[in-house]
DORO-54847 format. One record per residue (C-alpha): residue in three letters; residue number from 1; x, y, z. Coordinates in steps of 0.05 Angstrom, whole numbers, plus 5000, padded with zeros to 4 digits. Layout:
  res    n     X     Y     Z
  ALA  NUM     X     Y     Z
...
//
This chain:
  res    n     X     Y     Z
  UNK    1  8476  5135  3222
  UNK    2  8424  5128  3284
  UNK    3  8378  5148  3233
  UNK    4  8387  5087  3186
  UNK    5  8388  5045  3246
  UNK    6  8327  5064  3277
  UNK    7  8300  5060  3195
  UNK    8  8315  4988  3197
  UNK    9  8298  4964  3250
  UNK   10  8226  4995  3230
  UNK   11  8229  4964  3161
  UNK   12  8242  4899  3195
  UNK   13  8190  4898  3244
  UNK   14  8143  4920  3192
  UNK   15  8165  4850  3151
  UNK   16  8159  4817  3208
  UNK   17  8082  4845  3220
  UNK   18  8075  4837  3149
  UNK   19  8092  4754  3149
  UNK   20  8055  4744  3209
  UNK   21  7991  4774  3185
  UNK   22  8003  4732  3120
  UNK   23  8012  4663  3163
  UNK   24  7941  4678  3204
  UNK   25  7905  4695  3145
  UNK   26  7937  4632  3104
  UNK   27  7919  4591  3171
  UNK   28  7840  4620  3181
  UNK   29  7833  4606  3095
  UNK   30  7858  4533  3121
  UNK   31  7812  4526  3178
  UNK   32  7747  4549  3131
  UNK   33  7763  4505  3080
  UNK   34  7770  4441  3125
  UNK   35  7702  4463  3157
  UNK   36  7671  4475  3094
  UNK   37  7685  4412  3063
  UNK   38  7658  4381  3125
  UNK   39  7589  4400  3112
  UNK   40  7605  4390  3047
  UNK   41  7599  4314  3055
  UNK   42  7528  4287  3057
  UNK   43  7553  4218  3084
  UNK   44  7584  4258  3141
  UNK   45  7518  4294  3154
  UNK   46  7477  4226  3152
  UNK   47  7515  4192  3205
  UNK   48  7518  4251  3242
  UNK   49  7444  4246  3239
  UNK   50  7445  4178  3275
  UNK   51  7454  4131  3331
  UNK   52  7519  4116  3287
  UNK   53  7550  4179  3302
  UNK   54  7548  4155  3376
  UNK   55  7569  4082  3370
  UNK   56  7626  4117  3334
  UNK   57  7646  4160  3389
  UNK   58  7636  4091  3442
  UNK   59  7676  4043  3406
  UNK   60  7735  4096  3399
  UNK   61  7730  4098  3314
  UNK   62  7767  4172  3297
  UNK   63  7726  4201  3249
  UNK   64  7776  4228  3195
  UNK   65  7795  4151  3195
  UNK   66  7726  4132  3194
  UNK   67  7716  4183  3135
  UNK   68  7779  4188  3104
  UNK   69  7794  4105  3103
  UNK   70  7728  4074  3102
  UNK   71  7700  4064  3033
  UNK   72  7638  4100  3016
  UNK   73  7594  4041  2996
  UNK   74  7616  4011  3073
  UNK   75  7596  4080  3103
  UNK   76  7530  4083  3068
  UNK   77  7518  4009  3087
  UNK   78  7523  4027  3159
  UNK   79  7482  4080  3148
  UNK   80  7428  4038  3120
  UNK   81  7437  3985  3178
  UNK   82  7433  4045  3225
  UNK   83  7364  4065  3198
  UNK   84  7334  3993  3198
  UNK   85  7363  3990  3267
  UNK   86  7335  4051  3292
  UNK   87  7263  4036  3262
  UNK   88  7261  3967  3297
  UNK   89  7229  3944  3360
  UNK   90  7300  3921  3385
  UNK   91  7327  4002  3392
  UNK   92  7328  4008  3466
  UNK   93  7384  3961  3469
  UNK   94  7428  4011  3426
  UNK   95  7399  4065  3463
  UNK   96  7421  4035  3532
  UNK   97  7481  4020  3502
  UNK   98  7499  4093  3480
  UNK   99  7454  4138  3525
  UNK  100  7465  4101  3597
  UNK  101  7533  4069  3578
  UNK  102  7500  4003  3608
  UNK  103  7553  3952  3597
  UNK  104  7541  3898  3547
  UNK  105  7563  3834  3547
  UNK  106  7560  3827  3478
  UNK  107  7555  3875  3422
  UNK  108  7504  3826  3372
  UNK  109  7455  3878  3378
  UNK  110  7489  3932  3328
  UNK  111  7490  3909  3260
  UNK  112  7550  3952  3248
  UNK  113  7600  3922  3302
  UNK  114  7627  3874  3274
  UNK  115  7638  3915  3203
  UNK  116  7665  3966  3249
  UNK  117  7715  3927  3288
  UNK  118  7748  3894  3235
  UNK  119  7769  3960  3199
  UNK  120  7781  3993  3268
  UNK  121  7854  3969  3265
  UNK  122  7865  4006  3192
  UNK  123  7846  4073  3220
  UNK  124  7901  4064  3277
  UNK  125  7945  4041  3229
  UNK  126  7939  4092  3191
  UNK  127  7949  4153  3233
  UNK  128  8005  4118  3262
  UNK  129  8050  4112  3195
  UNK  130  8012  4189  3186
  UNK  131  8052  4214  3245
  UNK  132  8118  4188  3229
//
């Protein structure tokens, strides 16, 4: 009788070892499929490239709203502005802005800002019905 006891108990604990090792492995295959469509996305890699990728970071924009919500012709459009931006005479200003965190009055100087704010609210939004 002590016998079968002892027998499953060990059968049990070996389950037990078993479904654990099967929820880590099911959890790492998760992780490096998340990460490898991340560098999967050439958008993603462009505004990572760029002052963008910063001014995203200041203003507070999550990035899986940023790349989840935000259309890809609005994305690549910031992008673009981005680049103009950051081959104009006018740079420093961003560059202040982002590097020094020198306070601006007003945030003319980006090209994005604006397109930013206005679909800041959506990402929020979002994640907040997301949660519930």
């Amino acid at each position: 009788m002590m016998n079968t006891l002892i027998s499953a108990y060990s059968l049990l604990l070996l389950a037990s070892a078993a479904i654990l090792g099967l929820i880590c492995i099911h959890r790492i295959r998760h992780a490096q499929q998340q990460q490898a469509g991340k560098a999967n996305n050439p958008l993603e890699t462009q505004v990572n490239s760029l002052r963008l990728s910063k001014m995203l970071d200041k203003l507070g924009v999550p990035r899986d709203g940023y790349f989840n919500y935000m259309s890809p012709n609005i994305i690549q459009g910031h992008i673009k502005r981005c680049t103009r931006c950051t081959n104009s005479s006018k740079v420093h200003i961003c560059d202040a802005f982002l590097d020094r965190g020198k306070p601006m009055k007003s945030m003319r100087f980006c090209p994005n800002y604006r397109s930013l704010m206005a679909q800041s609210q959506a990402f929020y939004d979002r994640e907040k019905v997301s949660k519930h």
